[in-house]
N, C-alpha and C positions, 0 to 999 in steps of 0.2 A: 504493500500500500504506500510504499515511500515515493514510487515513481510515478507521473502522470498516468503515463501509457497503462500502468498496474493497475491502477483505480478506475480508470477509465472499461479496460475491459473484465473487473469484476462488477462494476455496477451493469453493466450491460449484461453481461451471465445473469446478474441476479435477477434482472428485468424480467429477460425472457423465461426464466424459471418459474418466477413465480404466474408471469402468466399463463405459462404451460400447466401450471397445476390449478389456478380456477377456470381454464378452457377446459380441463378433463372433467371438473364434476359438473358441468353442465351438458358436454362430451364426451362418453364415457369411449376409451378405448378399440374399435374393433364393432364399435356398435351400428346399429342402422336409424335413418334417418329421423325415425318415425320416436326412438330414444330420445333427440338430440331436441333441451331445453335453451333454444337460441336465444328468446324473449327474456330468460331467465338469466342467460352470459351477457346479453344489454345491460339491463340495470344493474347486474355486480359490478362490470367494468367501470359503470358511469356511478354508482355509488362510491365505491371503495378504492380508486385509481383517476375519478374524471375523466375517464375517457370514454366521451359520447361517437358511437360506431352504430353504424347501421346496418347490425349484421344480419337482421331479417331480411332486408332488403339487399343486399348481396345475393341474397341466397333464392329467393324469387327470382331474381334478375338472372341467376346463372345457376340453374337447377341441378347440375354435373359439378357444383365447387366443391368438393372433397373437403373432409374434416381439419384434414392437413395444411392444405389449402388456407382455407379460411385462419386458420391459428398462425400461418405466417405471413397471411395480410396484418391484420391484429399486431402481429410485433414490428413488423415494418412500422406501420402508421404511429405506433407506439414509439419507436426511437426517432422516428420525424418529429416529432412533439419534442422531444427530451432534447433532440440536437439544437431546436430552434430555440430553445431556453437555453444551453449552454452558448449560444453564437450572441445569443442575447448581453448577456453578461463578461465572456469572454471565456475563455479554456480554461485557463490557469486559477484565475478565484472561484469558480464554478466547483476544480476538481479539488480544491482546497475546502470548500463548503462540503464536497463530498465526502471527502477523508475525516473532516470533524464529527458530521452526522452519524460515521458508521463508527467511529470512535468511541461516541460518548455513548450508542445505544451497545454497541457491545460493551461497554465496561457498564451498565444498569445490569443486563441480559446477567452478565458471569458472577456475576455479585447476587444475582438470584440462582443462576446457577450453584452456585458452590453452596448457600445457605439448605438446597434443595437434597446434594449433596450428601451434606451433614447429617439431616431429617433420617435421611436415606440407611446411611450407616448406623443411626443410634437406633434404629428400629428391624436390621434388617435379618437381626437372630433369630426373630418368631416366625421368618420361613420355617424354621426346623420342626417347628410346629406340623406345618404341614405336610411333611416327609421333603422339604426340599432342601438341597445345599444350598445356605446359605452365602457363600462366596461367591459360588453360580451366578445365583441371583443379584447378588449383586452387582457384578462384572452387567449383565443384560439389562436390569433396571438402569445401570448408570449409562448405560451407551444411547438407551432410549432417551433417558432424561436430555443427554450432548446434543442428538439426533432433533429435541424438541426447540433448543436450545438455538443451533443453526436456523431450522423454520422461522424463529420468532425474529433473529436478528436481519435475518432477509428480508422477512415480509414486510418487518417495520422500515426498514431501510428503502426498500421499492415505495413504498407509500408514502413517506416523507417525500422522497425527493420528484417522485413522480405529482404531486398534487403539490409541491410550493408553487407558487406565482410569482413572476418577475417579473415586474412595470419596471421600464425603464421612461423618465421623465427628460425634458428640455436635452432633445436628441435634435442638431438642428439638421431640417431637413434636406439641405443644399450638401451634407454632405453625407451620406446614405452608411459609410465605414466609418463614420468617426465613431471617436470612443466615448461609453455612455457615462456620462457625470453625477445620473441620481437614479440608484437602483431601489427597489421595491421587494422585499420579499414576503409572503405571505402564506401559512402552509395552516389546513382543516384538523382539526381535532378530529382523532380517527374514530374516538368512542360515539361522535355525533358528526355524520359524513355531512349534513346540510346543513351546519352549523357555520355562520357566517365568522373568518377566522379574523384577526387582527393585525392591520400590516407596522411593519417595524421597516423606518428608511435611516440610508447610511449616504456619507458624502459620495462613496469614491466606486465601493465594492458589495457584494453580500457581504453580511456580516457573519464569518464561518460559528457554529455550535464550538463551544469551548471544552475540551473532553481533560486538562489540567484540574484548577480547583474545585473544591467540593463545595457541592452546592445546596444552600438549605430550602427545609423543606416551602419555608415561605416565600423565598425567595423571587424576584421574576427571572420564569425558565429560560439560558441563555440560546435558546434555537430565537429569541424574539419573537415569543406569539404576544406581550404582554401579559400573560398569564402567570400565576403562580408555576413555580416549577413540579410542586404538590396534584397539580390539576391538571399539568402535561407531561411534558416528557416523566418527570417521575413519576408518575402512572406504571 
């Protein structure tokens, strides 16, 4: 994550992953048509990510579009969005804002991790209880707990940076490349997807999530929602 290029093509992996796996449960694998809850992958995408697609209407329109098909339109149109937000602000503060984001949510994540952990081991004798080995289970429980661990820091990660908003402000217009002087960043509380979010502006740059000091529970959350950090990201 030290290098642009690194961050750059894991946040794109993480993209397309995660939208691989809510294209599947509305999608299921190997299924037929008549399966396939399109209406239902609408409104997930446009709740939970903002991205409004018209995938009914693809699919009327081109009755032969294949499951496959359709899941890599979807991620196309999906890094078209994400590119014109980075070209928006610039490459380099962009993947700087990106490397803090997944910073600070993985060190929340592993701090609930490890707590989870612990649980884990001070309880995990009373397998034997049930004729099972205990260290077995242990080893299995704890690779699930890593396994759930990865999901949460991806998803949250794709959803952050996929739904923040970048306004860029007094862009003048005679020069089309010059560089933006007042950015806007704005990102939705996930617990409430149509929840109007609260913009936080900076002179020069986005303002990167700060993953250094510790930050209290009253606090306002440093991703700039205005919000306590109690009510967002410490969530």
């Amino acid at each position: 994550l030290l290098e642009t290029e690194d961050i750059a093509e894991t946040i794109t992996a993480m993209r397309e992953g995660v939208l691989a796996d809510i294209f599947r449960r509305y999608v299921p694998p190997e299924s037929v048509e008549e399966q396939w809850d399109l209406a239902g992958l609408e409104k997930e995408l446009a709740s939970l990510l903002r991205l409004e697609l018209p995938i009914l209407e693809w699919f009327k329109n081109e009755p032969t579009l294949g499951d496959e098909a359709i899941l890599q339109r979807i991620a196309d149109l999906a890094a078209e969005q994400y590119a014109a937000k980075v070209e928006l602000v610039g490459a380099e503060p962009f993947r700087q804002f990106e490397r803090n984001v997944m910073l600070q949510i993985l060190d929340t994540h592993w701090r609930e991790h490890l707590a989870a952990l612990d649980a884990l081991r001070q309880g995990i004798h009373l397998r034997g209880y049930a004729q099972k080995n205990p260290k077995q289970e242990y080893k299995r429980e704890a690779f699930e707990l890593f396994e759930r661990l990865l999901d949460s820091v991806r998803g949250e990660v794709v959803r952050l940076l996929v739904t923040v908003q970048v306004r860029a402000e007094e862009v003048e217009e005679t020069a089309p490349h010059a560089e933006v002087h007042n950015v806007q960043y704005q990102h939705a509380d996930f617990d409430a997807a149509h929840e109007e979010a609260v913009p936080a502006e900076t002179d020069a740059a986005p303002r990167p999530l700060h993953a250094g000091p510790r930050v209290g529970r009253n606090d306002p959350c440093p991703c700039g929602s205005g919000k306590k950090y109690k009510q967002c990201h410490g969530k």
